[in-house]
matplotlib code that plots the C-alpha trace (Angstrom):
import matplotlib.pyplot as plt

x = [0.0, 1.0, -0.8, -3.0, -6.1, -7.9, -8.2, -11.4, -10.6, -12.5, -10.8, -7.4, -8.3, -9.2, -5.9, -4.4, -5.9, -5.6, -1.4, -1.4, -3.4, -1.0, 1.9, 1.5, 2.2, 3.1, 4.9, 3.5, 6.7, 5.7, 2.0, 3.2, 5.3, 3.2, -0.3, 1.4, -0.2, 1.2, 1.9, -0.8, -3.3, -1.8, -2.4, -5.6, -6.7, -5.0, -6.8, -10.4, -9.5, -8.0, -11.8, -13.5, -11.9, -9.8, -5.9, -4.3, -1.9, 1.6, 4.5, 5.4, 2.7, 0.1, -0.8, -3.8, -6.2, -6.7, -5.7, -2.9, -0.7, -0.9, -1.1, 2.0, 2.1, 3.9, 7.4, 6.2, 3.7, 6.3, 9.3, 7.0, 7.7, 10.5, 12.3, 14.9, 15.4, 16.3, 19.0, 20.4, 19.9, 21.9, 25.0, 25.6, 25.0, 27.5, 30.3, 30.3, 31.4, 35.1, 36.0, 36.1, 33.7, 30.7, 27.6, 23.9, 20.6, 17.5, 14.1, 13.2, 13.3, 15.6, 18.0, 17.1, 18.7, 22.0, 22.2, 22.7, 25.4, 27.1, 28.2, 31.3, 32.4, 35.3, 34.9, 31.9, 30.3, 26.6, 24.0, 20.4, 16.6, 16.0, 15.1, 15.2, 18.7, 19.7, 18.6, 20.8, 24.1, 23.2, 22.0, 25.0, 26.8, 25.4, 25.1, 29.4, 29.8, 27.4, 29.4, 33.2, 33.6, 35.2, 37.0, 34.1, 31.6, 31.1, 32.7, 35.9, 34.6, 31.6, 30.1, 29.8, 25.7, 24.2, 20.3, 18.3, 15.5, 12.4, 8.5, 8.3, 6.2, 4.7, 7.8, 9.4, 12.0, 12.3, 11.0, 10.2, 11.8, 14.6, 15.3, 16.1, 18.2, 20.7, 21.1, 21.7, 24.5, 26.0, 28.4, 28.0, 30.5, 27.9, 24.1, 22.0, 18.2, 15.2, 12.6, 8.5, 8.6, 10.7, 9.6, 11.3, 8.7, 8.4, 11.8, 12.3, 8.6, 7.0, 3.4, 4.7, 5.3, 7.3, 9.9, 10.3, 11.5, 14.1, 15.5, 16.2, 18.1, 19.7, 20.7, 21.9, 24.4, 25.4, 28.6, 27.6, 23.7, 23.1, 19.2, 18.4, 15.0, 13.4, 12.3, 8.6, 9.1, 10.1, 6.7, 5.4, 4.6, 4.1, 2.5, 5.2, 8.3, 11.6, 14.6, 14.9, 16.8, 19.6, 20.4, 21.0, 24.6, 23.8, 20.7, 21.2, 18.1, 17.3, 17.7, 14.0, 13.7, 13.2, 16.0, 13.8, 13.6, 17.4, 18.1, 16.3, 17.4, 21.2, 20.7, 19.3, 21.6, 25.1, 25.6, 23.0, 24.3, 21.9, 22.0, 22.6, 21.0, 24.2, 25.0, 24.9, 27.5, 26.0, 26.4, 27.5, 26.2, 28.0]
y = [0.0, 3.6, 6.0, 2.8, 5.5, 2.7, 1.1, 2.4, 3.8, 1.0, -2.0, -0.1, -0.2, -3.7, -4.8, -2.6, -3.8, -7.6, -6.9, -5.3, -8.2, -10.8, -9.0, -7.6, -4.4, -2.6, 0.5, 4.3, 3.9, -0.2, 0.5, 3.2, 1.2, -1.9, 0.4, 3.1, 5.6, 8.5, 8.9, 11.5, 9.1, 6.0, 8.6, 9.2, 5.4, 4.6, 7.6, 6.2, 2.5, 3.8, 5.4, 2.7, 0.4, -1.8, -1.1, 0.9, 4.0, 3.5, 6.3, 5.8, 2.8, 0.7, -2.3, -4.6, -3.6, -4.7, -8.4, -8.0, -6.5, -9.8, -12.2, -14.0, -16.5, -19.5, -21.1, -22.3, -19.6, -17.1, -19.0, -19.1, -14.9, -12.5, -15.9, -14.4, -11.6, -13.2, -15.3, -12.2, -10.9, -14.3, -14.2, -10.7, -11.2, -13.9, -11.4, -9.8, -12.7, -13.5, -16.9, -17.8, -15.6, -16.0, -15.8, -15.1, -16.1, -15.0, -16.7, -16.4, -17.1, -14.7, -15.8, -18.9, -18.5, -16.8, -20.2, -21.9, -19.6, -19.6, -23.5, -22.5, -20.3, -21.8, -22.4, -20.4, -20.8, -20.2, -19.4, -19.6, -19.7, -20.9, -24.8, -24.7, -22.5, -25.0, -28.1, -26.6, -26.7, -30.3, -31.8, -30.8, -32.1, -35.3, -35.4, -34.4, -37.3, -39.8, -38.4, -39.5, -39.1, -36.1, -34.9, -34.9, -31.8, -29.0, -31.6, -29.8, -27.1, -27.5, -25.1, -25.5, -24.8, -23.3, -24.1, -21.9, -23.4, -21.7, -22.0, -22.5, -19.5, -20.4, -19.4, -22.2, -19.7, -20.6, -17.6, -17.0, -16.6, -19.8, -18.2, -14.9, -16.6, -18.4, -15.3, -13.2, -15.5, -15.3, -12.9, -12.6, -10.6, -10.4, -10.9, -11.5, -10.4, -11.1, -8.7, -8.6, -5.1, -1.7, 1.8, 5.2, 5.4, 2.0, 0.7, -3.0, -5.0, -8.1, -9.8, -11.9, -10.3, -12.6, -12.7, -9.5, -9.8, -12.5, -10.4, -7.4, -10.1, -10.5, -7.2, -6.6, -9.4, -8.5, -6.1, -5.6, -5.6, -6.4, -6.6, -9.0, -7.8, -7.7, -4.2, -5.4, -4.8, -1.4, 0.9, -2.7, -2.4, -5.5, -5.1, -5.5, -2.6, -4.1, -1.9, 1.7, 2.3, 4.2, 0.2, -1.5, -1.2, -2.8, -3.4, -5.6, -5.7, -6.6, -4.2, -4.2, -0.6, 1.9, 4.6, 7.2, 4.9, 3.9, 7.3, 8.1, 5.0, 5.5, 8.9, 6.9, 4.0, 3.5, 0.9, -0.2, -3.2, -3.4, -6.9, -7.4, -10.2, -12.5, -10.5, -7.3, -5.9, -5.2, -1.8, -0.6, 2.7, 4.2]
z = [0.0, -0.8, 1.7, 3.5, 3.2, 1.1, 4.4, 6.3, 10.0, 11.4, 9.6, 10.8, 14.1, 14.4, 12.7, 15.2, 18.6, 16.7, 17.0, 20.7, 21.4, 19.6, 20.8, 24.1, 23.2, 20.6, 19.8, 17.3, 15.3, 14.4, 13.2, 11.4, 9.0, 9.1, 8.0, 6.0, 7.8, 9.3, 13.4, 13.6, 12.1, 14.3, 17.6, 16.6, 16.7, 19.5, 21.3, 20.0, 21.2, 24.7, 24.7, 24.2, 26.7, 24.1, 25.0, 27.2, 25.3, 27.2, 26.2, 22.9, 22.1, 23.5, 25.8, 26.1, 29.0, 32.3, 33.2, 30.7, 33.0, 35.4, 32.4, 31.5, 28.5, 29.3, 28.2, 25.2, 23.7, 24.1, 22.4, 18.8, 19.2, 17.7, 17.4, 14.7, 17.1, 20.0, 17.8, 16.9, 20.8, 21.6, 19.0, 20.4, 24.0, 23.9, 22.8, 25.9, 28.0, 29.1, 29.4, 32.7, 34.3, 36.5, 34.7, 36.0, 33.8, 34.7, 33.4, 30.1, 26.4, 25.2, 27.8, 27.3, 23.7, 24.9, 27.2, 24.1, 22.8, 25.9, 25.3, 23.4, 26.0, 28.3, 32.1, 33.3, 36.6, 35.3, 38.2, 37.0, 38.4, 35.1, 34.0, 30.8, 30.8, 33.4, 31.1, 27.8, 30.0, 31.0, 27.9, 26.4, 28.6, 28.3, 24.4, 24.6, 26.8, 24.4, 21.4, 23.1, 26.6, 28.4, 25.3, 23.1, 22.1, 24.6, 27.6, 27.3, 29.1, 30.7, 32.6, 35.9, 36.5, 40.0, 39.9, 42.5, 44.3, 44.4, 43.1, 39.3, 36.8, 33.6, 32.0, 34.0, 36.4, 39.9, 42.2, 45.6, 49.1, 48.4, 45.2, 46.8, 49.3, 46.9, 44.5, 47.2, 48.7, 45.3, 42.9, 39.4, 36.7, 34.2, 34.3, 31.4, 32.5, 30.8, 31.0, 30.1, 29.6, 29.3, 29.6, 30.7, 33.4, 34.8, 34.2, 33.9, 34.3, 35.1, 35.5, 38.2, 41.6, 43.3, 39.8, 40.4, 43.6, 42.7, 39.7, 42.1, 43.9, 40.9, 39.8, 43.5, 43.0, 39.3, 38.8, 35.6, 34.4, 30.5, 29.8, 26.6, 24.9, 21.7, 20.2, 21.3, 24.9, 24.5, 25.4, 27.8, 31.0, 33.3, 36.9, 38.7, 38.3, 39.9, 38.6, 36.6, 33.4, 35.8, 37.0, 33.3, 32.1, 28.6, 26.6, 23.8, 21.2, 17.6, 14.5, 14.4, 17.5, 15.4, 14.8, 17.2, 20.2, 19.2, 20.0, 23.0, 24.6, 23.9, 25.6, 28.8, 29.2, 29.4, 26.4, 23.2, 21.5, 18.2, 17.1, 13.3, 11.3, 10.8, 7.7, 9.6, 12.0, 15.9, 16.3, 19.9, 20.8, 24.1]

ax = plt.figure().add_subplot(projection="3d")
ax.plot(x, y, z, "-o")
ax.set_aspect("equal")
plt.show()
């Protein structure tokens, strides 16, 4: 489409609330490019939806209403998303660790994706409330020991993996009180944190109360902080606030933030590592 005009207000609006919906949020620049509209006209339908009850307008985008802001999709549901992205998120996140280190994981896919780039990486202590980040580091294991004993695949140098205790989410991280104690015992060089959400005004967000509990814990025991998010969490806000943008060393996101939020949130942090598409060099913005 040229100027998506063709498309009457209402059908825009529907396709609209259909991708906050899909998505979780979704940002002014995004619907923008998808409709071929201009910002102005995207405002104007976000401001007649908000109006009617169907999303909630955050800065910069908007969120689905209400129960939303609790609801959080499990393990599985949220692995189908922005899977290219968080590839991309991985590969790059994975350059800023130094062999040898101690390395935190939160819950999540995204970090559940840098787990697996992590494998080549020699002799890191990995602590994790995470069982499916815990599970890569031990199925390697066990496929480099079926492939040829000690010497074989990642065996070499196998990370030595800390699993919290704690109560399991639906995105399968451990939480709670026995969490908070074992993460709070610890000390990590580097921490890769994944997040539900990211705004200016709320910081880092979850839906889960007691998560965000544990990742303060987390970020407490962290020297350094590097958040791993997909552009789609920019402009989301989960119920539960547990750290401000003043806290986050490093974001690393996908080449898919658009260059105005690029620039706004290299003003606010520290470090913005863009993650290319393989082809693509990551660009480090300081």
């Amino acid at each position: 489409m040229s100027d998506n005009q063709n498309l009457l207000a209402g059908q825009r609006r529907a396709l609209i609330l259909e991708e906050v919906r899909r998505r979780g949020g979704i940002r002014v620049s995004e619907l923008t490019r998808m409709l071929q509209v201009s910002d102005m006209t995207v405002r104007r339908d976000l401001d007649v939806l908000a109006r009617q009850g169907a999303l909630e307008k955050v800065h910069g985008g908007a969120v689905p209403v209400g129960e939303q802001r609790t609801h959080e999709p499990g393990f599985e549901a949220k692995s189908a998303l922005e899977t290219t992205a968080k590839h991309d998120i991985a590969r790059a996140a994975a350059g800023l660790v130094v062999p040898g280190s101690a390395v935190a994981l939160s819950g999540g896919t995204t970090t559940f994706a840098v787990a697996h780039r992590l494998l080549d990486v020699p002799d890191l202590t990995v602590v994790t409330n995470s069982v499916r980040v815990a599970d890569v580091f031990h199925d390697a294991r066990r496929a480099a020991g079926n492939a040829g004993g000690p010497g074989g695949g990642h065996a070499g140098h196998a990370a030595t993996v800390v699993l919290t205790g704690g109560v399991r989410t639906p995105s399968d991280a451990l939480v709670g009180p026995v969490a908070d104690a074992a993460i709070g015992s610890l000390r990590f060089d580097l921490l890769f944190l994944g997040v539900h959400g990211i705004t200016v005004e709320a910081g880092l967000s979850t839906p889960n109360l007691a998560e965000a509990e544990t990742n303060r814990h987390f970020i407490r025991s962290a020297r350094r902080v590097v958040v791993v998010a997909d552009h789609t969490k920019w402009g989301t806000t989960g119920l539960s606030s547990f750290a401000s943008l003043d806290e986050v060393d490093t974001l690393v996101t996908d080449s898919g933030l658009p260059e105005a939020d690029r620039e706004e949130l290299a003003r606010l942090l520290p470090e913005l590592v863009i993650a290319g598409n393989g082809d693509t060099p990551d660009q480090h913005i300081m």
